[in-house]
C-alpha positions as a Markdown table, in Angstrom:
| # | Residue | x | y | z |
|---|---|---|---|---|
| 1 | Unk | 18.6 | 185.8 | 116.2 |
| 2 | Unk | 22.4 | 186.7 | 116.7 |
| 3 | Unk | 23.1 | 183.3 | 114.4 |
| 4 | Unk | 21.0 | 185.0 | 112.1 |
| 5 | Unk | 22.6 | 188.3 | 111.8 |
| 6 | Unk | 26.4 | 186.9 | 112.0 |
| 7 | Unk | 24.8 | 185.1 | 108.8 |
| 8 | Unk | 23.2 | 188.2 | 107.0 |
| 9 | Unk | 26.5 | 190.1 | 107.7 |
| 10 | Unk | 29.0 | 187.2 | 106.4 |
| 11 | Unk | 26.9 | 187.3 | 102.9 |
| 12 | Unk | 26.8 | 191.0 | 102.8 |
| 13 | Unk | 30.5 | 191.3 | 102.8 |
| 14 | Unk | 30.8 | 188.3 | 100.3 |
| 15 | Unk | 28.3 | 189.9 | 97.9 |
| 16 | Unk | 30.4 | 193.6 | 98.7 |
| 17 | Unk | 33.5 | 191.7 | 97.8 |
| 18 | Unk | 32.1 | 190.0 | 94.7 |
| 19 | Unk | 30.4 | 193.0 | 93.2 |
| 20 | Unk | 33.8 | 195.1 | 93.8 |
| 21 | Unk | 35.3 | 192.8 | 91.5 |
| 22 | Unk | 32.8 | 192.9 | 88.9 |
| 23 | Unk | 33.0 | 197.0 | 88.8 |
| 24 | Unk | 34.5 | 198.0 | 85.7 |
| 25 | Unk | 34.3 | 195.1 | 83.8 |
| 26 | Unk | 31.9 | 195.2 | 80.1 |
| 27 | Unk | 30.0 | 193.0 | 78.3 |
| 28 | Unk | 30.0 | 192.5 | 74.8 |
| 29 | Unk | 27.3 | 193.4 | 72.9 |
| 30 | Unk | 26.3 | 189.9 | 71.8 |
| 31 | Unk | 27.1 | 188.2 | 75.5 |
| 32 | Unk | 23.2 | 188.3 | 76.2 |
| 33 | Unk | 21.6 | 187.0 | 72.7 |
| 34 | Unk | 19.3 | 189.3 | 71.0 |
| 35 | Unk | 18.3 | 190.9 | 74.0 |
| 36 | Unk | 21.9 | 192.0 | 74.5 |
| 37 | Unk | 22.0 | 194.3 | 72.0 |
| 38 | Unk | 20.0 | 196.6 | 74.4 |
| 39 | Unk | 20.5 | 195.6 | 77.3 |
| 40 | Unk | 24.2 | 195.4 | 77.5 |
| 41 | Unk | 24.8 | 199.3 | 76.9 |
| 42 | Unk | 23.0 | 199.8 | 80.1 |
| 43 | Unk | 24.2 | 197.4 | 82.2 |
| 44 | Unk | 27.9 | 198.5 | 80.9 |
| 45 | Unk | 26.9 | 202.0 | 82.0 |
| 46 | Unk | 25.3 | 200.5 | 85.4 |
| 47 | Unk | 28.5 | 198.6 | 85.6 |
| 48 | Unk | 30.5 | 201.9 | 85.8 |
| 49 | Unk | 29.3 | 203.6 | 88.4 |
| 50 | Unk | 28.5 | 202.1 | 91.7 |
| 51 | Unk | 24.8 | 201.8 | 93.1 |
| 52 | Unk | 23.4 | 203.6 | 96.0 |
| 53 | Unk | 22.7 | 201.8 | 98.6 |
| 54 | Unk | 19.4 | 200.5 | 100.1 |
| 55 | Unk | 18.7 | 202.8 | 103.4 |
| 56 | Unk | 17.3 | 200.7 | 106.7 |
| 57 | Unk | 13.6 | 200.6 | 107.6 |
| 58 | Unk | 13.4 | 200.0 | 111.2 |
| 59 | Unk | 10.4 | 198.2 | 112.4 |
């Protein structure tokens, strides 16, 4: 069990890491195809401001 949370914790700080990196940056309108022109507006404005985070269940 600890293996498992040493694990869960390591990929939570990658994916922190990598997602701070990714905050600010925009896509342009055609980077997604046809769908891009509306889906990139909102993930541009998603992309701006930061998400809140999931709260625990404990069970």
């Amino acid at each position: 069990m600890n293996r498992l949370q040493g694990s869960a914790g390591d990929l939570q700080s990658r994916l922190s890491s990598i997602s701070s990196g990714l905050r600010g940056l925009n896509l342009g309108a055609n980077s997604l195809g046809p769908i891009g022109l509306f889906a990139v507006p909102s993930l541009n404005a998603a992309n701006d401001r930061p998400s809140p985070r999931p709260t625990r269940r404990s069970g």
